[in-house]
C-alpha positions in Angstrom: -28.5 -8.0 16.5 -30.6 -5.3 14.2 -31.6 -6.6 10.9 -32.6 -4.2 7.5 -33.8 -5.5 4.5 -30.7 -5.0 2.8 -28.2 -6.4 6.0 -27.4 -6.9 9.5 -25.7 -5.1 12.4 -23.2 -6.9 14.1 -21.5 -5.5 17.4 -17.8 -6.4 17.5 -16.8 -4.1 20.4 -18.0 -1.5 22.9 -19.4 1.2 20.2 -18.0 -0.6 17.1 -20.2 -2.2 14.7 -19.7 -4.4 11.4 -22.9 -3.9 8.7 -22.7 -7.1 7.0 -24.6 -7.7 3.8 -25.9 -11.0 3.0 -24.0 -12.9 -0.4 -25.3 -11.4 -3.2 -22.7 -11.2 -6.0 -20.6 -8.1 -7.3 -21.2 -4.9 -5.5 -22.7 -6.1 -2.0 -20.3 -4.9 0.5 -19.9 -4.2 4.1 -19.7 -1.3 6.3 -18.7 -0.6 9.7 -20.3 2.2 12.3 -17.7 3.8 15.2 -19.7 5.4 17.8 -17.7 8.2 19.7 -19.1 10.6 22.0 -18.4 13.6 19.5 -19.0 11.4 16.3 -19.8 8.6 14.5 -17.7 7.3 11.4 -19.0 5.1 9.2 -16.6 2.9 6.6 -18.1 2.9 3.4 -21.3 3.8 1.9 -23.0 0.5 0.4 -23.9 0.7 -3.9 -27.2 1.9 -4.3 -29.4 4.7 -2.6 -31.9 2.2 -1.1 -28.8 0.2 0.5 -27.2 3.1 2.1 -30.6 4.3 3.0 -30.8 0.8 5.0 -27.2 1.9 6.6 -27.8 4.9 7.4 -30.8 4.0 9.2 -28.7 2.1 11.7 -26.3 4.7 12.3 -28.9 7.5 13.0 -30.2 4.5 15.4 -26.8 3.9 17.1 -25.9 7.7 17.4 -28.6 9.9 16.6 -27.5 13.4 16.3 -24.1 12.9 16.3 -22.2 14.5 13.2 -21.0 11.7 10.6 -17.3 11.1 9.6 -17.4 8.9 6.3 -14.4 6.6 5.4 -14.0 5.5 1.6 -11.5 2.8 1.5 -11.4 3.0 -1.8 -13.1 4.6 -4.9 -15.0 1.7 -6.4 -18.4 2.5 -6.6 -19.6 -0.3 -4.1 -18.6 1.6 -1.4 -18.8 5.0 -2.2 -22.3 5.4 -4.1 -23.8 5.8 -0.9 -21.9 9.1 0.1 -25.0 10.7 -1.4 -27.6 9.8 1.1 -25.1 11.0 3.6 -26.2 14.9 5.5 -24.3 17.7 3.6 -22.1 18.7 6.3 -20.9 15.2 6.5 -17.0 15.1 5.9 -15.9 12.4 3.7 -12.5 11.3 3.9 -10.4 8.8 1.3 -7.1 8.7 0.0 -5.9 11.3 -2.6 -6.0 9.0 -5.2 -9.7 7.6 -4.2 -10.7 11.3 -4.7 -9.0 12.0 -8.4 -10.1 8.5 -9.3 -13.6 8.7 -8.5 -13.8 12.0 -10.3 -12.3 10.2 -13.4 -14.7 7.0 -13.1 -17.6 8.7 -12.1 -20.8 6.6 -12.1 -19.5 4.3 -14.8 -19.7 1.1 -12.9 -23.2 1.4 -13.6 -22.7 0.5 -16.9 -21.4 -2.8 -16.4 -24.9 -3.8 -14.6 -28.0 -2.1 -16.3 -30.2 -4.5 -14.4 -29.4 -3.0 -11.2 -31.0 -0.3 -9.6 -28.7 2.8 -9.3 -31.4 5.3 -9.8 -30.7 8.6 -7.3 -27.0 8.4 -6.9 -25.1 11.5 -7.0 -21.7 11.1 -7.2 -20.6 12.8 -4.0 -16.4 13.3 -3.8 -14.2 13.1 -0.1 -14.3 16.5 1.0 -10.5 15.8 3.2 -8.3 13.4 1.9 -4.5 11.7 3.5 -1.5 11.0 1.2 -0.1 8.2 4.5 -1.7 8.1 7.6 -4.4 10.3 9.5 -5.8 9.5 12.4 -9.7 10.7 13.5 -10.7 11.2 17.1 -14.8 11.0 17.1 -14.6 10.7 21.2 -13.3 7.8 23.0 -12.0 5.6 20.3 -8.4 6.1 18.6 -9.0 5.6 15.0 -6.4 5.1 12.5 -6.6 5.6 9.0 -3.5 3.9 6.9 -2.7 3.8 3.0 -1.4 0.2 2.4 -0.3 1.3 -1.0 -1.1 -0.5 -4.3 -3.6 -3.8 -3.0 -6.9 -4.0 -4.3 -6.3 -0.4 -6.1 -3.8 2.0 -6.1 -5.9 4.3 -3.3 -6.9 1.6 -0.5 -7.0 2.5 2.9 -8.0 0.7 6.2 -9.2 1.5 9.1 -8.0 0.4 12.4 -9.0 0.8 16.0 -5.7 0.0 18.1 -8.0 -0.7 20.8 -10.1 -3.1 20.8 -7.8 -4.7 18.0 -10.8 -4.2 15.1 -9.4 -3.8 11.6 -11.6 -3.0 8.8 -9.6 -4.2 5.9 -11.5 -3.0 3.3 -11.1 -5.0 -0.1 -7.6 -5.7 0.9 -8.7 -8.6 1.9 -11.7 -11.1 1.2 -13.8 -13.3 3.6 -14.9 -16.7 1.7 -15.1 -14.3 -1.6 -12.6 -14.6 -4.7 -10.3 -11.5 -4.7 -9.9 -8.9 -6.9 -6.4 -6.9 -8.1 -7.3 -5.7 -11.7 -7.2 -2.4 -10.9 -4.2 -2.6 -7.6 -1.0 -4.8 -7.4 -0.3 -8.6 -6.5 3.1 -7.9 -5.2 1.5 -4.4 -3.2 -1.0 -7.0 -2.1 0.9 -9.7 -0.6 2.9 -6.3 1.0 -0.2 -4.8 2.5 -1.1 -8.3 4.0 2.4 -8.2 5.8 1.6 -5.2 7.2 -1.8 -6.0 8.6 -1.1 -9.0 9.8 1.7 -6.9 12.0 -1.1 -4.6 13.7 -2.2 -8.4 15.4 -5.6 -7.5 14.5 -8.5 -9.7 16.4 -11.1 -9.0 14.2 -11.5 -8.2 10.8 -14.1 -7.3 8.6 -13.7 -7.5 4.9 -15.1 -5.6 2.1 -16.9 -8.6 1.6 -18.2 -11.9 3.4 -18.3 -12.8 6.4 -16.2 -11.0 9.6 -13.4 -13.2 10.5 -10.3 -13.3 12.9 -6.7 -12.4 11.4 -6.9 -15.7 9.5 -8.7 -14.3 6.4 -5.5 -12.2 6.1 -3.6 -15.4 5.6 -6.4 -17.4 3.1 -6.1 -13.9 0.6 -2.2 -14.4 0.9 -2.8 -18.5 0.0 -5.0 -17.7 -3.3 -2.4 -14.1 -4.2 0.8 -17.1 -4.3 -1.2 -19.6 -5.9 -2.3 -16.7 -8.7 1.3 -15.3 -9.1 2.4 -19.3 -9.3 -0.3 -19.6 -12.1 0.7 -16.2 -14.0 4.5 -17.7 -14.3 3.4 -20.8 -15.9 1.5 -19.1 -18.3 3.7 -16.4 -19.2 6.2 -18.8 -19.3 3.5 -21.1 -21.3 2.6 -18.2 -24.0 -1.0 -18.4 -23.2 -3.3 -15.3 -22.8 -4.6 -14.7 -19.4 -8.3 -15.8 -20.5 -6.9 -19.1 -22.2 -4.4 -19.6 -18.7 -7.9 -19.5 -16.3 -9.5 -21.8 -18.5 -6.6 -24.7 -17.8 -6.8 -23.7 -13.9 -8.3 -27.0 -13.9 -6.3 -27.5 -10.3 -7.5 -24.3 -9.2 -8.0 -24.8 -5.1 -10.1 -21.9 -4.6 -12.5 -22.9 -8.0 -15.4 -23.1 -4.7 -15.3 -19.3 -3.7 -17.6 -16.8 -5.5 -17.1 -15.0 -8.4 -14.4 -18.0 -9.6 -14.6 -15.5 -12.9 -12.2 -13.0 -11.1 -9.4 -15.3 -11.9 -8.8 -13.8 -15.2 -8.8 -10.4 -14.7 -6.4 -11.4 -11.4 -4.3 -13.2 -13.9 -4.4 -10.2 -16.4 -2.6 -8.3 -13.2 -0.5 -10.6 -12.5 0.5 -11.5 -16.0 1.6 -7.8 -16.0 3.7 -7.6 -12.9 5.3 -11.2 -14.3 6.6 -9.4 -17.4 7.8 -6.3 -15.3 5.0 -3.4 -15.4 5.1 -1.7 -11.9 2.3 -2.3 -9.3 -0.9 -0.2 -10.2 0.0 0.7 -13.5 -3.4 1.1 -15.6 -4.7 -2.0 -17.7 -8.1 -1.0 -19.4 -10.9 -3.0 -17.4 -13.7 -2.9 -19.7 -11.9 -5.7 -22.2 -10.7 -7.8 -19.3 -14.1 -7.6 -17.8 -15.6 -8.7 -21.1 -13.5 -12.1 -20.5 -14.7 -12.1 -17.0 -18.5 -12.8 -18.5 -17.0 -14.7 -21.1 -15.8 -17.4 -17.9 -18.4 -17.3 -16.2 -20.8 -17.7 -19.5 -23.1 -14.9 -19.0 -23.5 -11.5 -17.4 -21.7 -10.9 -14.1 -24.3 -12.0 -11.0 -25.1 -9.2 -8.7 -28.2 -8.8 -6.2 -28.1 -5.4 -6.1 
């Protein structure tokens, strides 16, 4: 196993590799490194220039000279800062969406931790994108790209190797980590977990924690049902999404990290209760203001 100072390298199949960072708070992700005989693709770029230095590293040590194909699953800026570090003729690939959206957020998740240390990110747009489906062929390894519709956002996509049965769920689903649907769709959620769990994936690696087997699919559905079970009560209550995560007091996932995301979940789901469609924009910067109020202080993150 290959260590950096920012993560670890963990093979999960001839040529396939998950690059798990340690816990750190908001913004430390995972990756994952597909080794063809043409190519190399590489699933998300890490959140700061020194951290996708650290990834980049390892593929150049797993595949050196082999042309890069980089996966966004999504446009937040945890896993697509990195694009920057990547070589120019790199083609980055994301969904449609991922593309417009990360040309309308730019760098701004920057703003929301000034301690951090974002200094030389470019922002660095997909360069292909897919609307459904598109599958990449780096040389010896099927791999399948697939739009689970509104999840985590409106623009998620994961990737999947038929054989050997590896998903890379991106934040679709979370490993020991509270999830996170301000900006994507409980009811798309609980959809998109259907249809992974159909692919019979072995293993999965998550935008976050730990990889795990097909189980982690089912312990994101458990805290999704629990959260929509929560919204009902308090629209039914009258209580405002911060005042409804306060009372949680019987909240069984209270032990994962980031226990603040609750609020900002229940903002979501509050809005899908009372009949807005899945995805539909809620400004984040007011709900993420009640976030810090919850967890009484600025949002933790390592990076």
């Amino acid at each position: 196993m290959t260590t950096t100072p920012f993560g670890r390298l963990l093979p999960l199949a001839p040529a396939v590799f998950a690059y798990i960072q340690p816990p750190g708070g908001w913004c430390v992700g995972n990756a994952g490194i597909i080794v063809g005989t043409e190519r190399v693709v590489v699933v998300d770029t890490a959140a700061t220039r020194a951290r996708a230095q650290a990834l980049l590293a390892c593929v150049h040590r797993l595949a050196p000279g082999r042309p890069h194909i980089v996966v966004n699953t999504h446009h937040h800026g945890d896993h697509v800062f990195g694009n920057c570090v990547f070589p120019p003729e790199a083609e980055i690939v994301a969904h449609e969406t991922a593309r417009s959206e990360m040309a309308r957020t730019g760098l701004a998740m920057r703003d929301l931790w000034p301690q951090a240390d974002f200094s030389g990110i470019d922002l660095r747009l997909p360069t292909r994108t897919l609307r459904d489906r598109l599958t990449l062929d780096p040389g010896g390894t099927r791999v399948e790209l697939l739009h689970v519709g509104p999840a985590h956002t409106t623009n998620d996509v994961v990737v999947w190797l038929p054989q050997p049965r590896v998903l890379f769920a991106g934040d679709v689903a979370f490993s020991g980590r509270t999830p996170f649907v301000l900006m994507g769709s409980v009811t798309g959620s609980l959809r998109a977990l259907a249809s992974l769990r159909a692919l019979r994936p072995q293993v999965v690696v998550s935008g976050h924690g730990e990889v795990a087997g097909p189980e982690v699919l089912d312990a994101t559905e458990a805290y999704l049902r629990w959260l929509r079970r929560e919204a009902a009560r308090g629209v039914g209550a009258g209580i405002p999404p911060l005042e409804a995560a306060r009372r949680a007091a019987d909240n069984p996932f209270r032990s994962l990290p980031e226990p603040e995301r609750l609020v900002a979940n229940l903002h979501r789901a509050y809005a899908e209760e009372r009949g807005e469609p899945a995805g539909a924009y809620l400004p984040s910067r007011p709900v993420t203001d009640e976030m810090v109020l919850l967890h009484g202080g600025p949002l933790s993150t390592s990076v």
